[in-house]
C-alpha positions as CSV (number, residue, x, y, z in Angstrom):
1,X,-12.5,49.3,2.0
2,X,-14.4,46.6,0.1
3,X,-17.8,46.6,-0.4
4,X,-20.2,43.3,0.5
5,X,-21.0,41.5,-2.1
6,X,-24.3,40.7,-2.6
7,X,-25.7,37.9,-3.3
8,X,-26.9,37.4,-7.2
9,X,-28.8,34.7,-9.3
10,X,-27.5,34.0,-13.0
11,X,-30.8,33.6,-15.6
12,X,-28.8,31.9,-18.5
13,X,-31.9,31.3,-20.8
14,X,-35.0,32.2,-21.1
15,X,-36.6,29.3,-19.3
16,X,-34.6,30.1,-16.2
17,X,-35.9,33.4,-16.4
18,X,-39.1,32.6,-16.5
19,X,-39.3,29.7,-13.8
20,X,-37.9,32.2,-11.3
21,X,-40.8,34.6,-11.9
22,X,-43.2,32.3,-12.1
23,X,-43.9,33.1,-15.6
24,X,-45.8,30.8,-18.2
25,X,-43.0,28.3,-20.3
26,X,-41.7,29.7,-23.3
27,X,-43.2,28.6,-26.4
28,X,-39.8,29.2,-28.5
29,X,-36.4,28.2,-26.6
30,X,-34.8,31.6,-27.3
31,X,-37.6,33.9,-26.9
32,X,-40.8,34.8,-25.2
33,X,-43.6,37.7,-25.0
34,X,-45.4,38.3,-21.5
35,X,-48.1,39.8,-21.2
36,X,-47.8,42.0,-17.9
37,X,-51.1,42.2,-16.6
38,X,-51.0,38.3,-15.9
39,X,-48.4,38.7,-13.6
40,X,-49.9,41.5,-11.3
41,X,-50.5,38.7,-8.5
42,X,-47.3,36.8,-9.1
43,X,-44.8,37.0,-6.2
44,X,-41.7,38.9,-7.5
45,X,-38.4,38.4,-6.0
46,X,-36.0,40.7,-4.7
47,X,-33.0,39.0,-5.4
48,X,-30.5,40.6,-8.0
49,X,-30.6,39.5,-10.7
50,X,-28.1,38.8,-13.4
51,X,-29.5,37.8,-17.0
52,X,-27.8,36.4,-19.8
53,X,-30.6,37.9,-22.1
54,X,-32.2,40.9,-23.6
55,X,-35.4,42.6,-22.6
56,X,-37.2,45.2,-24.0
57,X,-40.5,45.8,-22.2
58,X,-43.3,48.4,-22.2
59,X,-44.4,49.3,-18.2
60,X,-47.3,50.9,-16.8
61,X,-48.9,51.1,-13.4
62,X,-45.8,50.6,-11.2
63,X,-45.5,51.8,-8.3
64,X,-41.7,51.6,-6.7
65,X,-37.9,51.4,-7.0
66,X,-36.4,49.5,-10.0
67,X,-32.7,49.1,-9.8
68,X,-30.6,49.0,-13.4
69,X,-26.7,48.6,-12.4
70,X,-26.3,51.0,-9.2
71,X,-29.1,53.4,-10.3
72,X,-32.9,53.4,-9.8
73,X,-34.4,53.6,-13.4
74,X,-36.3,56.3,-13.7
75,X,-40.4,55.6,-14.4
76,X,-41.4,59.1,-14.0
77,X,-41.5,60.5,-17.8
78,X,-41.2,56.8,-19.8
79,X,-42.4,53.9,-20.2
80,X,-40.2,51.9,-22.5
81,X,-37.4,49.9,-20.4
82,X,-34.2,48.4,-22.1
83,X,-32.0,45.5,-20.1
84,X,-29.1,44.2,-22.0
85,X,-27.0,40.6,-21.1
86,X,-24.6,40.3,-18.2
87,X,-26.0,43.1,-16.1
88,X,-27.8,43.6,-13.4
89,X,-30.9,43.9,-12.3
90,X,-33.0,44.4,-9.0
91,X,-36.4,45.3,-7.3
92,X,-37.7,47.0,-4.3
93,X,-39.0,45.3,-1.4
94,X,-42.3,47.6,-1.9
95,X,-42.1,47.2,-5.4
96,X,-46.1,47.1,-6.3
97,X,-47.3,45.8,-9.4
98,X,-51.2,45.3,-8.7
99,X,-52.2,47.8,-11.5
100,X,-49.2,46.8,-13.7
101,X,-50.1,46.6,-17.7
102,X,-47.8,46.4,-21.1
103,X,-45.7,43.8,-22.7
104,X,-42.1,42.3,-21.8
105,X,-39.9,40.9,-24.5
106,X,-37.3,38.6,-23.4
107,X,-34.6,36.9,-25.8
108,X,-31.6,35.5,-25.6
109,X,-28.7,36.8,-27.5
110,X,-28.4,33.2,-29.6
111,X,-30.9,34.1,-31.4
112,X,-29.7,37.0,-33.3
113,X,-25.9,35.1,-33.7
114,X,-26.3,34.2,-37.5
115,X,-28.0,37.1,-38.8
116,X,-26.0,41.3,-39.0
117,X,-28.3,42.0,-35.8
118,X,-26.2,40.4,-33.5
119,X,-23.4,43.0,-34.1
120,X,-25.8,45.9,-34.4
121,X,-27.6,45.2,-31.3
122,X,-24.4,46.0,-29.2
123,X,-24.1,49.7,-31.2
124,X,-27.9,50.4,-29.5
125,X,-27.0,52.7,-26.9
126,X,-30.5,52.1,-24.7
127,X,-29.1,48.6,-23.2
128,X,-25.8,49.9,-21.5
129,X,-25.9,51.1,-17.9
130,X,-25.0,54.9,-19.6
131,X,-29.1,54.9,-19.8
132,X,-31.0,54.7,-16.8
133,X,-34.2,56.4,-18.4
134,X,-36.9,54.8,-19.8
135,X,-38.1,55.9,-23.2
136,X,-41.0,57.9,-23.2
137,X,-43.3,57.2,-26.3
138,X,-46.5,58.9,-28.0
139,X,-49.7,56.8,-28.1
140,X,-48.8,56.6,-31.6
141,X,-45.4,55.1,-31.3
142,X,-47.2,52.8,-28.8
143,X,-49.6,51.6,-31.0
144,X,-47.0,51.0,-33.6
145,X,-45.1,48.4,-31.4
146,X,-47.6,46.9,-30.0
147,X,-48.4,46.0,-33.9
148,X,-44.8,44.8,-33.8
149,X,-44.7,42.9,-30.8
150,X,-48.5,41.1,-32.2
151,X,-46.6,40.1,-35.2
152,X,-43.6,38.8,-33.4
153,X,-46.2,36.6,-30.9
154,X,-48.0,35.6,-33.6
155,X,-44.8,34.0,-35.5
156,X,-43.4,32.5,-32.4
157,X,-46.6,31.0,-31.2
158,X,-46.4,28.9,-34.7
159,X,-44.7,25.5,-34.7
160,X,-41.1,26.1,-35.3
161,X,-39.8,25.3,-39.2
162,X,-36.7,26.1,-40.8
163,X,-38.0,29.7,-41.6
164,X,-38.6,30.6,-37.4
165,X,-35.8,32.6,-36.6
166,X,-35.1,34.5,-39.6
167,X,-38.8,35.9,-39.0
168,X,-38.5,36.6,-35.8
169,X,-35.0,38.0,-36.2
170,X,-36.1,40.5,-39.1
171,X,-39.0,41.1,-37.0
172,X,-36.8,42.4,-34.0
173,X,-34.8,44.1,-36.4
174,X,-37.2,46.5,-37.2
175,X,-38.4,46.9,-33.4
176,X,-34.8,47.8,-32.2
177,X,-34.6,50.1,-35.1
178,X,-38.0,51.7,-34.4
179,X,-36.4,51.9,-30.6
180,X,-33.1,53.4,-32.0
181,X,-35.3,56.4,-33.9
182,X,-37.5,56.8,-30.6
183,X,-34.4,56.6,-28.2
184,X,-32.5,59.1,-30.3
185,X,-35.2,61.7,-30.9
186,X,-35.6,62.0,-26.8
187,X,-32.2,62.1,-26.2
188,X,-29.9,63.6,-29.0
189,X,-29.7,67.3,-27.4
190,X,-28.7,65.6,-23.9
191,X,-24.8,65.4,-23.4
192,X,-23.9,61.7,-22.4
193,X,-23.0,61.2,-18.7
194,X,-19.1,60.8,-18.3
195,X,-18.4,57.0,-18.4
196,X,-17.7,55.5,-14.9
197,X,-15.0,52.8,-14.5
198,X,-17.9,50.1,-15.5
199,X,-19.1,51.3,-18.4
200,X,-15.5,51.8,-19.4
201,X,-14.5,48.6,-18.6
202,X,-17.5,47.6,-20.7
203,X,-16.4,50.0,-23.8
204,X,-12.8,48.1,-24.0
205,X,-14.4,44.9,-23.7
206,X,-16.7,45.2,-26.4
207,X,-14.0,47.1,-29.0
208,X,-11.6,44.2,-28.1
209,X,-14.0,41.0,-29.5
210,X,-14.7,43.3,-32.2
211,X,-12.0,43.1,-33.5
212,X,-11.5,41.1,-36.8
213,X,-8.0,40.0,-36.8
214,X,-5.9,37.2,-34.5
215,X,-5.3,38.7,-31.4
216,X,-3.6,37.5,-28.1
217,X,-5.8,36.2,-25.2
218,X,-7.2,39.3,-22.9
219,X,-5.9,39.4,-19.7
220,X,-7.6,40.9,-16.5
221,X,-4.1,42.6,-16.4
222,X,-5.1,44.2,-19.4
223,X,-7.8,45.5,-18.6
224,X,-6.8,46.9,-15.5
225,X,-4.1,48.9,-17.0
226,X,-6.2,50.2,-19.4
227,X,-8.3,51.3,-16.5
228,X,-5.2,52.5,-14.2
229,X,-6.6,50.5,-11.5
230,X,-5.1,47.3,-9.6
231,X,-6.5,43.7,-11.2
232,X,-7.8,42.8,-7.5
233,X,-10.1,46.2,-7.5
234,X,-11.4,45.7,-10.5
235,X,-12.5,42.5,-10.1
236,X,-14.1,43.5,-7.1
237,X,-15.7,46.1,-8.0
238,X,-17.4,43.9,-11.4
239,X,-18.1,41.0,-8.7
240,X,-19.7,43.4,-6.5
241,X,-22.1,45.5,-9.1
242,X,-22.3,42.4,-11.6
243,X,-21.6,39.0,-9.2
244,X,-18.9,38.4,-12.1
245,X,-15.4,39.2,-12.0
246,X,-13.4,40.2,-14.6
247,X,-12.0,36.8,-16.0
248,X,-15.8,35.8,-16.1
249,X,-16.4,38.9,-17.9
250,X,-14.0,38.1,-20.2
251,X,-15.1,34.4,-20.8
252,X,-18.5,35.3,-21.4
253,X,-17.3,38.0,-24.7
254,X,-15.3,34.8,-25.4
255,X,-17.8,32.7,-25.9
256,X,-20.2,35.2,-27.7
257,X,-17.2,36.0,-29.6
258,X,-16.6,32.4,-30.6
259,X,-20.2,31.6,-31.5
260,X,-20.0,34.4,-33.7
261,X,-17.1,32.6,-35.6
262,X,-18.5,29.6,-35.3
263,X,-21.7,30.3,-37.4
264,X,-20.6,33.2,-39.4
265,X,-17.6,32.2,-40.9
266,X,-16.1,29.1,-42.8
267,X,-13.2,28.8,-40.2
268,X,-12.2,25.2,-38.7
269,X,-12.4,24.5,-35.1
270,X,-8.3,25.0,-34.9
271,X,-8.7,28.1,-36.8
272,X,-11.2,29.7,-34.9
273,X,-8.9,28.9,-32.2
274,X,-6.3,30.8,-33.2
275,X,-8.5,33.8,-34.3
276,X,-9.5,34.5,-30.5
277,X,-6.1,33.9,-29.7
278,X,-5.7,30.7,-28.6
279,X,-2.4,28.8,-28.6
280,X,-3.6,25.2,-28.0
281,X,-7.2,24.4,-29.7
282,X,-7.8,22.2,-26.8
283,X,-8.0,24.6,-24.5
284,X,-10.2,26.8,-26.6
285,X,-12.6,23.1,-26.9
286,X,-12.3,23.1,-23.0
287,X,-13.3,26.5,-22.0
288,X,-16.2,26.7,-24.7
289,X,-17.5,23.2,-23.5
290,X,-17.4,24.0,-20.2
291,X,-18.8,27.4,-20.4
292,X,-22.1,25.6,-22.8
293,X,-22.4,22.2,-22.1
294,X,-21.1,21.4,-26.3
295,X,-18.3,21.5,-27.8
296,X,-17.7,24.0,-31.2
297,X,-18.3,21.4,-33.4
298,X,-21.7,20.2,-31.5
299,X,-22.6,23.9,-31.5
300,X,-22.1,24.9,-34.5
301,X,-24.1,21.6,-36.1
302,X,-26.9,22.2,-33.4
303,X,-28.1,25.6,-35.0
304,X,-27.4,24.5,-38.6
């Protein structure tokens, strides 16, 4: 029996995300810093929510369900929450955040696609749906990124220049990393939760663009025997936890994948093509125009 699909709203960058919580405007496209005790008498919605972006924020005061995936996160014993792209996220109706305080950190994943810490990002363990704890911290760890997140408001604030994002991209590095060390010192003697069919589907995703060598075009069929499940029930089961299914799943790695190419490696437009597997370049063209409003070669001489 199918389950009903709810309805979901797609944040694709960071102004969308902060328009639909009523949020002040970014002062960098690709990246903002909220500060959450401003937003204790915003309205927040309870639609699910699917964000094309990262967030790493630090909560207090809240008083309610928070839903990561399918499962509540869990507030009790943490404070440090983790949301990575293309997943979802959801409130409470009685969700209250009068005595919230901390810090949110949103960013989109475009920012980090020139620089080593767009592939290390995805090996950080705290933005899959496996965790749904948040990451209790010492008033000493908390001190030291707040320090961090200062310096990382203090360089975004500043008019943008051609040194910008390799600042604020070293600057994240060493936050995530500081996270990794944290993350791994609460949790290394806890066995990891056996992987459900998301997360799995997830897993194979991920090695699959990782790849380094020309490959064929994934198929949902793929997929779905790699999961010994039909293609029809896994796609409803992504469209119904994510709002996605799979063949959107697999255009968005596609793109990210592409982008990746694009700006990290000498390749032509055809041969970049090819790499993900491409038969006709204008097809590849198509899809990436359609999925980001440029073609390659507009994208890859927008961010030079």
């Amino acid at each position: 029996m199918k389950q009903t699909t709810q309805n979901f709203r797609v944040l694709s960058t960071v102004t969308d995300y902060t328009r639909f919580y009523n949020l002040p405007a970014p002062a960098h496209p690709l990246l903002t810093i909220i500060n959450l005790e401003e937003a204790r008498c915003l309205p927040h919605p309870t639609t699910p929510v699917v964000q094309q972006l990262y967030t790493v924020a630090l909560k207090r005061g809240i008083k309610g369900t928070i839903y990561y995936g399918r499962q509540s996160y869990d507030f009790a014993e943490g404070v440090l929450f983790f949301l990575g792209p293309d997943q979802v996220f959801a409130v409470d109706e009685t969700l209250d955040i009068s005595e919230i305080n901390g810090w949110m950190l949103v960013f989109h994943p475009d920012l980090l696609l020139k620089y080593p810490l767009a592939k290390k990002i995805l090996s950080y363990g705290f933005f899959s749906y496996q965790s749904h704890e948040a990451l209790h911290l010492s008033a000493k760890e908390e001190g030291l990124l707040a320090g961090m997140i200062n310096g990382i408001r203090m360089e975004y604030e500043q008019p943008i220049d051609a040194f910008s994002q390799d600042v604020l991209v070293s600057q994240l590095d060493v936050l995530l990393s500081y996270a990794n060390r944290f993350y791994h010192r609460q949790f290394h003697t806890r066995r990891t939760a056996e992987h459900d069919l998301l997360t799995r589907f997830e897993a194979l995703l991920s090695a699959y663009f990782a790849r380094e060598t020309e490959q064929p075009l994934p198929t949902v069929q793929h997929f779905a025997d790699a999961l010994h499940v039909s293609p029809a029930y896994l796609s409803d089961m992504l469209r119904t936890l994510t709002g996605q299914n799979t063949q959107q799943h697999i255009h968005n790695a596609l793109i990210n994948k592409a982008k990746q190419l694009l700006l990290s490696t000498s390749l032509t437009i055809n041969e970049t093509a090819y790499q993900l597997g491409f038969e006709y370049p204008q097809y590849f063209t198509r899809l990436f125009k359609s999925k980001t409003g440029l073609t390659p070669a507009a994208f890859r001489f927008s961010v030079q």
